[in-house]
C-alpha positions as CSV (number, residue, x, y, z in Angstrom):
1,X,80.1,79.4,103.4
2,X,76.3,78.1,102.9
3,X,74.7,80.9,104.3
4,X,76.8,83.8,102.4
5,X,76.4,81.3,99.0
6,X,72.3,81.8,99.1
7,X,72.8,85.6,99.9
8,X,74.9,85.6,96.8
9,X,72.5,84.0,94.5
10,X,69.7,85.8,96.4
11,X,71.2,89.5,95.6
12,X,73.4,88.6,92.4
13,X,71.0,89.2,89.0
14,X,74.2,87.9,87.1
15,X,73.6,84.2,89.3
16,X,70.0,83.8,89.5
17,X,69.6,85.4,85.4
18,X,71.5,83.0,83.3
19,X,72.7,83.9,79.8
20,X,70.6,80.9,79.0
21,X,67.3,83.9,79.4
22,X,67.3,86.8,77.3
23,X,66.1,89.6,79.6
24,X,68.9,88.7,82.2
25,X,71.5,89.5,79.4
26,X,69.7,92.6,79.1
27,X,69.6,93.5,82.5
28,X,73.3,93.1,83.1
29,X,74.6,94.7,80.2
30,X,72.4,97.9,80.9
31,X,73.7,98.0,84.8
32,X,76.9,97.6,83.2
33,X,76.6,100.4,81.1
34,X,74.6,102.7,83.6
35,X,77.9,102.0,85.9
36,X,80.5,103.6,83.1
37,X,78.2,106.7,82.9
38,X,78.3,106.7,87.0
39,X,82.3,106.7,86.3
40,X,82.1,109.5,84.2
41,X,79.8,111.5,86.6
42,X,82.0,111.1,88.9
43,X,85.1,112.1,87.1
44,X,82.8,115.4,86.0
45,X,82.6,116.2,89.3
46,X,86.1,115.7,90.8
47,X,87.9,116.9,87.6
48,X,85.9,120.1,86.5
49,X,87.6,123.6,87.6
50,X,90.0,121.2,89.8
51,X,92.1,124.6,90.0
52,X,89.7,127.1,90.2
53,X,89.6,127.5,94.4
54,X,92.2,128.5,95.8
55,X,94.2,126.4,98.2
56,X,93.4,126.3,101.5
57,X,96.2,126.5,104.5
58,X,96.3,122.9,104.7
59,X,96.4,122.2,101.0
60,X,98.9,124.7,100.5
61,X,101.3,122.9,103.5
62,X,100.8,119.7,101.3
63,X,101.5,121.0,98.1
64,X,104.5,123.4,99.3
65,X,106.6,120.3,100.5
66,X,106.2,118.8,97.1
67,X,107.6,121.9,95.4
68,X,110.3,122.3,97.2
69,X,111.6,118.7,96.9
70,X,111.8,120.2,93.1
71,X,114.2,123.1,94.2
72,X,118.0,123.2,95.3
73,X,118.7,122.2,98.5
74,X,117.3,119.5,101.1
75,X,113.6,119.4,102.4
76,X,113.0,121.6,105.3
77,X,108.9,121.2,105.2
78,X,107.3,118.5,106.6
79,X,105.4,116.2,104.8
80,X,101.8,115.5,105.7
81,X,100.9,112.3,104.2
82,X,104.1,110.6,102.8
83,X,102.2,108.5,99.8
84,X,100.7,112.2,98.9
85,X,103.9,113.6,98.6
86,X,105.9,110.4,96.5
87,X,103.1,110.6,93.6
88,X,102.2,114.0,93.5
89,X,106.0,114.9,93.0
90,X,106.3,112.3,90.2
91,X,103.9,114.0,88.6
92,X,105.8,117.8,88.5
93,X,108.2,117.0,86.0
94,X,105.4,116.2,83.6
95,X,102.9,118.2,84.3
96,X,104.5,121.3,86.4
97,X,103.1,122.7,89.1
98,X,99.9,124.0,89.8
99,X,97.1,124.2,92.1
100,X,95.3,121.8,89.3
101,X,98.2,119.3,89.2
102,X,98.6,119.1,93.6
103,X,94.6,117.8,93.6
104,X,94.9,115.5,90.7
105,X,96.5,112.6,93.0
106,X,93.2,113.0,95.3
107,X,90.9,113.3,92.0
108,X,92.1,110.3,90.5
109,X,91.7,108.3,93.7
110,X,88.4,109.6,94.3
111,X,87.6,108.6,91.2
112,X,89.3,105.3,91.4
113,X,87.1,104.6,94.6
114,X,83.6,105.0,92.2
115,X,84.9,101.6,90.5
116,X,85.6,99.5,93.8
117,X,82.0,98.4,94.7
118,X,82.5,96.5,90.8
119,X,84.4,94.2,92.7
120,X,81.8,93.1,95.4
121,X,79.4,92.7,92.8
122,X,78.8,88.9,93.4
123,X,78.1,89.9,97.0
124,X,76.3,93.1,96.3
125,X,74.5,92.2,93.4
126,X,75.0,94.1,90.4
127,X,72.2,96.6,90.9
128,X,73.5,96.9,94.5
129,X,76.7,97.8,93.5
130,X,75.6,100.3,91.0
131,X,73.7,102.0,93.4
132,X,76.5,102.6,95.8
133,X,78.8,103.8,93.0
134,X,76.2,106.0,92.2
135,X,75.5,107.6,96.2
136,X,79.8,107.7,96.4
137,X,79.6,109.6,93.4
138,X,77.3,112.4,94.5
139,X,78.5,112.0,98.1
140,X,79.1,115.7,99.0
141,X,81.6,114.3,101.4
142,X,83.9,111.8,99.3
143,X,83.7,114.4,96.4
144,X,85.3,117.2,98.6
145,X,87.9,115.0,99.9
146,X,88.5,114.2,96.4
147,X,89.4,117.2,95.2
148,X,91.3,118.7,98.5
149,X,95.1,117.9,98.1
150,X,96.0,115.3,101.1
151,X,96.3,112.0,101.4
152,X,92.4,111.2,103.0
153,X,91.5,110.6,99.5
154,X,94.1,108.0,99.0
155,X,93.1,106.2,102.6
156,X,89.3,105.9,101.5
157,X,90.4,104.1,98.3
158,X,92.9,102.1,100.2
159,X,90.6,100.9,103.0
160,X,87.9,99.9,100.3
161,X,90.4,98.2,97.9
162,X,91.5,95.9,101.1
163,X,87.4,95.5,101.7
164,X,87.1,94.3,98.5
165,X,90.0,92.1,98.2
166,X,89.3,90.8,101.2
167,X,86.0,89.7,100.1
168,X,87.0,88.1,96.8
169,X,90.0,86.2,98.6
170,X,86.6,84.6,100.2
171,X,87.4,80.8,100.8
172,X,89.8,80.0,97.8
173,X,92.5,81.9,99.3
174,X,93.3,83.4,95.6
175,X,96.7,84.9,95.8
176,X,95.8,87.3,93.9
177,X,93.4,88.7,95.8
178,X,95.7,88.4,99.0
179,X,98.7,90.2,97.2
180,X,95.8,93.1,96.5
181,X,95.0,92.9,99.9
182,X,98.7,93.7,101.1
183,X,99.5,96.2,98.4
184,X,96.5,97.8,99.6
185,X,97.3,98.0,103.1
186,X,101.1,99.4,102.7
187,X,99.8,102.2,100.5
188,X,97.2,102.8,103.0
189,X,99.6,102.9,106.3
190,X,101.5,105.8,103.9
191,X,98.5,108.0,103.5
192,X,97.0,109.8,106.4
193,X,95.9,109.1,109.9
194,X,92.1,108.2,108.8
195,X,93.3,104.9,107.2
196,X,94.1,103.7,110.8
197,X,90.8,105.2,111.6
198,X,89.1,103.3,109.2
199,X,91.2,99.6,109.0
200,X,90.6,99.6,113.3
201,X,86.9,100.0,112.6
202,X,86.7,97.4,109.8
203,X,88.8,94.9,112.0
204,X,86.6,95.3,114.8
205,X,83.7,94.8,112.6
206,X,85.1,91.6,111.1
207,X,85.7,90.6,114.5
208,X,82.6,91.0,116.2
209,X,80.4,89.9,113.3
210,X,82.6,85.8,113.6
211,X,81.2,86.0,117.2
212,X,77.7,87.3,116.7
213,X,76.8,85.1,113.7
214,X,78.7,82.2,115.4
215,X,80.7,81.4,112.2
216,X,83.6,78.9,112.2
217,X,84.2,79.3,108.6
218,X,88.0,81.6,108.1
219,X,89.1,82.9,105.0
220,X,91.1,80.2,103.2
221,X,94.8,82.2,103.2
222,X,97.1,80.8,100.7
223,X,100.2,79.0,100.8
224,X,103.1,80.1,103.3
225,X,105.3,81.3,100.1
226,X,102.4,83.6,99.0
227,X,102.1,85.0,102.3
228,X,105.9,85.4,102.4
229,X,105.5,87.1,99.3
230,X,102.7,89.0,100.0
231,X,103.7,90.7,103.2
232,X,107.2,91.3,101.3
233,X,105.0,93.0,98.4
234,X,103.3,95.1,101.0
235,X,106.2,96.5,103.1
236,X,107.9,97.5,99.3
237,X,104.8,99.6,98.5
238,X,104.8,101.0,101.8
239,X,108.6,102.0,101.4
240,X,108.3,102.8,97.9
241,X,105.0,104.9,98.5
242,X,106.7,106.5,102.0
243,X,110.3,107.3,99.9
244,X,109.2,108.3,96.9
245,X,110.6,105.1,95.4
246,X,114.0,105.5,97.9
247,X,114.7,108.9,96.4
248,X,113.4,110.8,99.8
249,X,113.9,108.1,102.6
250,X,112.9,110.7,105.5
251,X,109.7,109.7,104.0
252,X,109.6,106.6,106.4
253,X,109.7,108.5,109.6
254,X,106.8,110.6,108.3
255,X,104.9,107.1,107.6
256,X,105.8,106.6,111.1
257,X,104.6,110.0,112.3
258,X,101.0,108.7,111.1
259,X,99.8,106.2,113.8
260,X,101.4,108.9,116.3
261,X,99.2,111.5,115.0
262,X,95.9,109.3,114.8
263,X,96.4,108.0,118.3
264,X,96.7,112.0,119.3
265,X,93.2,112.1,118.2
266,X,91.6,110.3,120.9
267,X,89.9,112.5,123.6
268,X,86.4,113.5,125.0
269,X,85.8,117.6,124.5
270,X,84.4,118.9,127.2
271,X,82.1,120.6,125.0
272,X,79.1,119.0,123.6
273,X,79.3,121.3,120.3
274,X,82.5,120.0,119.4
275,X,81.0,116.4,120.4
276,X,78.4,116.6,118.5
277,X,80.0,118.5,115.8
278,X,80.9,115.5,113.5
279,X,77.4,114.0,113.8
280,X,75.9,117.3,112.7
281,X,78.5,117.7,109.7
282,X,77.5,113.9,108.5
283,X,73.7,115.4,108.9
284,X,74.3,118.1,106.9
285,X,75.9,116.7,103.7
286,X,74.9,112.9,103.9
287,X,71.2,113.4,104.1
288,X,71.1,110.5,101.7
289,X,73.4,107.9,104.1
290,X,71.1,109.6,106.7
291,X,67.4,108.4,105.5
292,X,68.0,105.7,102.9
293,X,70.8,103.9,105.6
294,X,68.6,104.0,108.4
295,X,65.7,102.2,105.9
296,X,68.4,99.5,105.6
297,X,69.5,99.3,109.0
298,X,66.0,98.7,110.4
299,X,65.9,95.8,107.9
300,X,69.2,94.4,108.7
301,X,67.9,93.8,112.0
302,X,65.0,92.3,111.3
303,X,66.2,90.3,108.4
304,X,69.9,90.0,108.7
305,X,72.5,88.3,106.6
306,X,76.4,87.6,107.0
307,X,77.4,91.0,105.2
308,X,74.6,93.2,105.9
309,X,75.6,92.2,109.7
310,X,78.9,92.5,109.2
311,X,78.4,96.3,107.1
312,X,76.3,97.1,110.1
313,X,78.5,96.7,112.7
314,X,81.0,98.9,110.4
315,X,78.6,101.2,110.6
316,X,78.1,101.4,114.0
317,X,81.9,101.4,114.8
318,X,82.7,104.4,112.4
319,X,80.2,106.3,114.3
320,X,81.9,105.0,117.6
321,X,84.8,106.7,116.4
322,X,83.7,109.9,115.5
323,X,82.5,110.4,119.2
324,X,86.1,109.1,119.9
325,X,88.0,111.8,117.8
326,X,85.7,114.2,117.9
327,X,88.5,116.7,117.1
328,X,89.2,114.4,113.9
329,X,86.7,115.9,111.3
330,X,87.6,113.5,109.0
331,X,86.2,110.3,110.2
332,X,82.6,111.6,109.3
333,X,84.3,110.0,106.1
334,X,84.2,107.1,107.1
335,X,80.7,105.8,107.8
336,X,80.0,106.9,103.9
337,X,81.8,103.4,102.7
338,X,79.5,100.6,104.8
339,X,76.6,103.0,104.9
340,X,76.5,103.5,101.1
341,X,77.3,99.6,100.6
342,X,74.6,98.6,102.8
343,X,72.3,100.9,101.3
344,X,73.3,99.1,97.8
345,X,72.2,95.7,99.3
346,X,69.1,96.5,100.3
347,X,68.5,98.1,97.2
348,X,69.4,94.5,95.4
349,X,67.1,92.6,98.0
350,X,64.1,95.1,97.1
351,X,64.8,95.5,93.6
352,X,65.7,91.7,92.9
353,X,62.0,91.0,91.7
354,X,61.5,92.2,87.9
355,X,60.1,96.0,87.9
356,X,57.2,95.8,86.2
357,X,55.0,98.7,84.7
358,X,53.0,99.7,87.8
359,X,56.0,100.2,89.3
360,X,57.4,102.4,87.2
361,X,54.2,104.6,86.7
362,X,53.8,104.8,90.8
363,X,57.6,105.8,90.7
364,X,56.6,108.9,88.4
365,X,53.6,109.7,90.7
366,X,55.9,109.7,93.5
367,X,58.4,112.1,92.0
368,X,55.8,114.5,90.2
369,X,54.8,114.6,94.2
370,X,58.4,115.2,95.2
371,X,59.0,117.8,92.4
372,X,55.8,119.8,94.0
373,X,56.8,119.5,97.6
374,X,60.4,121.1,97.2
375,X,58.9,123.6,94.8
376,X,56.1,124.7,97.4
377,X,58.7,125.0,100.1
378,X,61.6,126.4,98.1
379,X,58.8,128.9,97.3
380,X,57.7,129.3,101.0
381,X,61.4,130.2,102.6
382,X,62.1,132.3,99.4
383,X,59.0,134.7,100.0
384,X,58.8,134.2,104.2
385,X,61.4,136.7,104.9
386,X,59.0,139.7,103.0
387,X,55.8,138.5,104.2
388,X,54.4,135.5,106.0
389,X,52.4,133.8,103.4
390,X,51.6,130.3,103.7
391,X,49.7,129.1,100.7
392,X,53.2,127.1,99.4
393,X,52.7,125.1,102.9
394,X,49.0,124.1,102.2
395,X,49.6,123.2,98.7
396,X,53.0,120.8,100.2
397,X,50.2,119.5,102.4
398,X,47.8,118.6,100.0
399,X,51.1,117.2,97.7
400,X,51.6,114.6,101.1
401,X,47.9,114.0,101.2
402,X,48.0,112.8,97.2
403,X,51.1,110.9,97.9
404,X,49.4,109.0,100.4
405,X,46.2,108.0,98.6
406,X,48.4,107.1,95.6
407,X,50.4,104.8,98.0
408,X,46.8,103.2,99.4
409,X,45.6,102.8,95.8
410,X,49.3,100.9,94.6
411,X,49.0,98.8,97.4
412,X,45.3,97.7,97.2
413,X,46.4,96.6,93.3
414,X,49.6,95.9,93.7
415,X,52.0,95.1,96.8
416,X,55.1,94.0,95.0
417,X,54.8,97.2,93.6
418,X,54.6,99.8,97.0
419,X,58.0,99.2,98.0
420,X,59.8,99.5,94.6
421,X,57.9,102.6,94.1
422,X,58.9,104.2,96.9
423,X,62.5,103.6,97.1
424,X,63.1,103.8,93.2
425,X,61.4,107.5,93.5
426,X,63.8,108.3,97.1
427,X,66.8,107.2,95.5
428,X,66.5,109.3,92.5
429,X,65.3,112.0,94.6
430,X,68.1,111.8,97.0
431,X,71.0,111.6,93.8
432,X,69.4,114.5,92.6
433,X,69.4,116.6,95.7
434,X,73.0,115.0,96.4
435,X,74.8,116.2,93.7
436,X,73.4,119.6,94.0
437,X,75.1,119.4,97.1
438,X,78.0,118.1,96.2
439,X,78.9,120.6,93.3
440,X,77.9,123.7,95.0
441,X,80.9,122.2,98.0
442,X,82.9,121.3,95.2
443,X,82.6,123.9,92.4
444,X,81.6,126.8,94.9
445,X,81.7,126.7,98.4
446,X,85.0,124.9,98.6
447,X,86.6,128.0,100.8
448,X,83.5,129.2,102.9
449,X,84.1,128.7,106.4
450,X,80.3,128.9,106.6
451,X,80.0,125.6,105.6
452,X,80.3,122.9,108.2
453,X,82.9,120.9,106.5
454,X,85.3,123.9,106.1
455,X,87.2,125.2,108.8
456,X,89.5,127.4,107.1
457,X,89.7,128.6,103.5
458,X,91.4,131.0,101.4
459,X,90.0,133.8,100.1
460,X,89.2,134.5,96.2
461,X,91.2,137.7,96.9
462,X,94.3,135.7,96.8
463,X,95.1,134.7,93.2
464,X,94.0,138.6,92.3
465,X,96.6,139.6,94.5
466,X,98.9,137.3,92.4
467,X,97.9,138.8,89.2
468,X,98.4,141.9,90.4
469,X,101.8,141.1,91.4
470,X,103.0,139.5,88.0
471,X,101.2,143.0,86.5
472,X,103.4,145.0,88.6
473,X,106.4,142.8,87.7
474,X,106.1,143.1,84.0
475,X,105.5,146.4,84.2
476,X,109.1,147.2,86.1
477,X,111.2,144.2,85.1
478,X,109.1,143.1,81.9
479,X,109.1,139.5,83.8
480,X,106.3,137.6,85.3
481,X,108.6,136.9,88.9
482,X,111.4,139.5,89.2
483,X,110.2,141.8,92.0
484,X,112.1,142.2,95.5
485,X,108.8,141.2,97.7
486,X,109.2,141.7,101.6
487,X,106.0,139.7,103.3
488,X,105.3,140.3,107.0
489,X,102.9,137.8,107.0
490,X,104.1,134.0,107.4
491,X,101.6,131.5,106.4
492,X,101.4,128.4,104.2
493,X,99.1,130.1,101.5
494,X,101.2,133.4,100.6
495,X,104.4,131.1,101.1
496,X,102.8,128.7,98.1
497,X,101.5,131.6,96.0
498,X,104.8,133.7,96.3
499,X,107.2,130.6,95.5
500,X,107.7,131.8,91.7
501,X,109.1,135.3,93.2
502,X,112.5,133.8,93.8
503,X,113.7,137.8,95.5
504,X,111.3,137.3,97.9
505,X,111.4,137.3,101.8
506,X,108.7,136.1,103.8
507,X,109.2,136.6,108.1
508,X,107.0,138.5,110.7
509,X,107.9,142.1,110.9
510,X,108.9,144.7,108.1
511,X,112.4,146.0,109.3
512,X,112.1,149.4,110.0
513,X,113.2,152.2,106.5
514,X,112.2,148.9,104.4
515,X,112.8,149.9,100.5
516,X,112.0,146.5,98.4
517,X,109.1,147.5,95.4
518,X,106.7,145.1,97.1
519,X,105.6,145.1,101.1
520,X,102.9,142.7,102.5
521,X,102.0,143.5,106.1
522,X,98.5,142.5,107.8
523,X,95.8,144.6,108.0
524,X,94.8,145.8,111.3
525,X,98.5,146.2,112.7
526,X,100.4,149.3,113.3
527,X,101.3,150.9,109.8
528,X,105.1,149.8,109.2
529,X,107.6,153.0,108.7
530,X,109.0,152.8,104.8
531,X,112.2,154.1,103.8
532,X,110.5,155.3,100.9
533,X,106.9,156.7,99.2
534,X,104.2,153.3,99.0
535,X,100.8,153.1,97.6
536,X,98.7,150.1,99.0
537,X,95.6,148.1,98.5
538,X,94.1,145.7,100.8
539,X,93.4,141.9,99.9
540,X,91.4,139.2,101.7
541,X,93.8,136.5,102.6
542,X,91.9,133.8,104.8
543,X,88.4,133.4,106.2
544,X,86.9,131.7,109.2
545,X,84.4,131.7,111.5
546,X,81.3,131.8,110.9
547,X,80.0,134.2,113.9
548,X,76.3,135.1,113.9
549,X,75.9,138.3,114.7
550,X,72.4,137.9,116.5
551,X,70.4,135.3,117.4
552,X,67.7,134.1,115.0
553,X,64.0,134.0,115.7
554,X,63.8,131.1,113.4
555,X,66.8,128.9,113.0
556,X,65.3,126.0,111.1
557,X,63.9,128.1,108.6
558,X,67.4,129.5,108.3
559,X,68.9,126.6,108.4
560,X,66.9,125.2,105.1
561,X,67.6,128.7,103.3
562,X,71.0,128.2,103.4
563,X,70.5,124.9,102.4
564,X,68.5,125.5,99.2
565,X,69.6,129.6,98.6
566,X,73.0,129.7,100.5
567,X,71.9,132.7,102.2
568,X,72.1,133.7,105.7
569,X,72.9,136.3,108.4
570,X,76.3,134.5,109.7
571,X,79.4,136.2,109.2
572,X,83.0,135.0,108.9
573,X,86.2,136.3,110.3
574,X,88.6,137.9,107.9
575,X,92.5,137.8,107.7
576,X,93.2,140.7,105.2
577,X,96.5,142.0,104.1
578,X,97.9,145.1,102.5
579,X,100.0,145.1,99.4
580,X,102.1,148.3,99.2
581,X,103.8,149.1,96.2
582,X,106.4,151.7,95.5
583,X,105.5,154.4,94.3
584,X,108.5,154.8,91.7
585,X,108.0,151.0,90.1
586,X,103.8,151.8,89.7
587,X,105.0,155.5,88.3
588,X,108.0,155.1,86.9
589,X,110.1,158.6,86.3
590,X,110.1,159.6,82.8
């Protein structure tokens, strides 16, 4: 269409630069090459220590069904997300199993979803798809999802691939494109209940946007045989993807299972915590989505095109939905994909003039200012709970009060040059503090319940406790995994770490005069009678919570220490187990 046509040479330095002038060539070739080291940033962080958290309950459900498709016997476990399950257990005979190897389905889609906006460079503009790639990268959000074993990872991608191919069928109708489109959607319908989630809001957007820009213009669909073809292409993936290529065809009803379990998500709480608690999630790790999207949402309405419109109303019905499901925690997912590719379009409108020297020197300014500010305060929360000293405030003051007679003095010589300034220096500022983010979730925090994302995690006592076993075992049978192992307690992560003990029994009680070398029982419950002499240790097992303990007289300021030092006052709610050993296998009779 017309309209979209001047957006695209508008936004697009690759249209309005021809080869014909030298520094467009040099502009495109750098983006191009600042986009590969995005793509490598971002397979840093969803590839480093993939295996060095435990999993969590959920994870260990997910991973548990794949291992034991790999054992004797038919499939008793239950299959979360279908498409999860057929790759990951592809990837066993290769590569074994492992908590590494059950994330790196996730990890490679996560990554796989950093090179997506590529493809919507001619509507993005180069620059503004480098700049989403770059805020999906450090998007504390996308990169936990990436690395959590589950098939939300594989949905994202999926729902931005048919995005994508949707956009470059365009008006040609390529069949290309339209086969991408349907391969796209029957992985997607294979992968989790938040592809539903997310194709509903994208259709709705779509759908709203032909009636509120008044468009008559369709997409030009190809010929009846390629639409034939591609909605036979899509069913096979979604079989293929469901059955693990017809080798598990139960797989289908669990595809099926999918739309039942999303449409289960729909209710109001009757509490405004759990309302609200979505909203407050996105706030805490998308702070970037948060000030930089609302920036390009006021200018969207006041200067709106075909796709910013159309992104916008995305937008606005992923956060519908979160109210929705607010039981469904991972829809705040959802509004990162149009937020972050709005946020790259405005960056290509603002940046689409040529940056010139001022610029860059008021950019500097601006983050020399920054770099003071989050010192000063940093400074202030670190020293406020010894003594109230508030010298780090007046100095942040005087930091804004520079800032803002810098910004008077740019614009009096220069204009063009205010705006660039300002959002070159908030973009850097906000990758920067983003990825901090992002790693300490990842890399760190990836099992503390006292994070908002996490509900549930498994403690780091857990693989110990697994060590100590196969110490034990080599010590009485001289193998890693030949122990008889009674467990009392039944849940997904001890089931998944205790699958190598093939003489183990996992139930809910320990059967009174119980003799076998190894009894777990739960901390807290009435000590089990033993048929013989047992030694035990105790071992955290799973955490939730948080609970606060008292109120605070100063929440915000608690609030932003945990943020920056990850300390606070709020304590989380323990599972522990005991691991009782007999006494005759750790003090063997000489």
């Amino acid at each position: 269409m017309q309209v979209e046509a001047q957006i695209d040479q508008v936004t697009d330095p690759a249209l309005t630069e021809k080869k014909t002038a030298g520094s467009g060539t040099t502009r495109v070739t750098a983006v191009k090459g600042l986009y590969l080291l995005v793509v490598a940033a971002a397979a840093i962080m969803r590839f480093s220590q993939l295996g060095s958290m435990p999993l969590s309950p959920a994870e260990a459900s997910e991973a548990l069904a794949v291992w034991q498709f790999s054992q004797p016997g038919s499939l008793t476990i239950s299959v979360g997300s279908p498409a999860y399950f057929t790759l990951t257990s592809l990837l066993v005979p290769v590569l074994g199993l492992s908590d590494t190897v059950v994330r790196l389905v996730p990890a490679t889609f996560g990554l796989g979803l950093i090179s997506l906006p590529w493809l919507l460079r001619r509507r993005l503009g180069i620059v503004g798809a480098l700049i989403s790639a770059a805020f999906l990268t450090v998007s504390p959000l996308n990169s936990a999802v990436s690395r959590t074993a589950g098939g939300d990872a594989i949905a994202l991608f999926a729902l931005l691939l048919v995005t994508a191919s949707l956009a470059r069928l365009g008006k040609q109708g390529n069949e290309k494109w339209f086969y991408v489109t349907t391969s796209a959607l029957g992985l997607g319908l294979a992968s989790s209940p938040l592809f539903y989630g997310g194709l509903l809001t994208l259709v709705t957007a779509l759908l709203v946007a032909r009636f509120a820009t008044k468009e008559t213009d369709r997409f030009a669909l190809p010929g009846r045989a390629t639409i034939v073809n591609g909605i036979i292409l899509g069913v096979l993936v979604l079989i293929g993807s469901s059955t693990r290529f017809l080798t598990y065809p139960a797989g289908l009803g669990a595809s099926a299972q999918l739309i039942g379990e999303w449409l289960a998500q729909f209710g109001f709480s009757d509490s405004l915590q759990s309302t609200l608690a979505p909203i407050l999630v996105l706030a805490r790790y998308e702070i970037a989505l948060i000030v930089l999207g609302t920036a390009a949402v006021v200018w969207t309405i006041w200067r709106s095109s075909s796709l910013s419109t159309l992104l916008l109303l995305w937008l606005l019905a992923a956060a519908g939905l979160m109210i929705l499901q607010s039981g469904a925690q991972s829809n705040v997912l959802l509004p990162t994909l149009p937020g972050y590719l709005l946020i790259g379009l405005f960056s290509a409108r603002l940046l689409r003039e040529r940056i010139n020297g001022w610029t860059w020197i008021f950019t500097g300014g601006l983050l020399l200012i920054g770099a003071v500010l989050l010192v000063n305060i940093t400074r202030y929360l670190r020293v406020s709970i010894y003594e109230q000293d508030f010298s780090n405030l007046w100095l942040s003051i005087l930091a804004l009060a520079a800032a803002v007679l810098i910004i008077y003095y740019f614009w009096v010589m220069s204009d063009a040059s205010i705006g660039q300034g300002i959002w070159l220096a908030a973009l850097l500022l906000l990758l920067a503090f983003e990825w901090g983010t992002a790693w300490h979730l990842t890399h760190t925090a990836a099992n503390d319940p006292r994070e908002r994302w996490i509900s549930e995690g498994t403690d780091n006592d857990v693989p110990l406790l697994l060590n100590t076993l196969q110490d034990i075992s080599r010590q009485a049978a001289n193998s890693d995994n030949d122990l008889t192992v009674l467990s009392a307690v039944d849940t997904p992560v001890l089931r998944w770490y205790l699958r190598d003990f093939w003489q183990a029994t996992i139930g809910e009680t320990v059967p009174p005069n119980a003799q076998q070398q190894v009894i777990i029982s739960r901390l807290g419950d009435a000590d089990p009678q033993f048929g013989s002499d047992y030694v035990g240790s105790d071992f955290g097992l799973l955490q939730s919570g948080p609970i606060t303990t008292q109120i605070s007289e100063r929440p915000l300021t608690d609030t932003l220490r945990w943020w920056f030092f990850h300390e606070t006052t709020a304590e989380t709610i323990e599972d522990r187990v005991i691991l009782w050993v007999r006494t005759d296998v750790v003090l063997p009779q000489q």
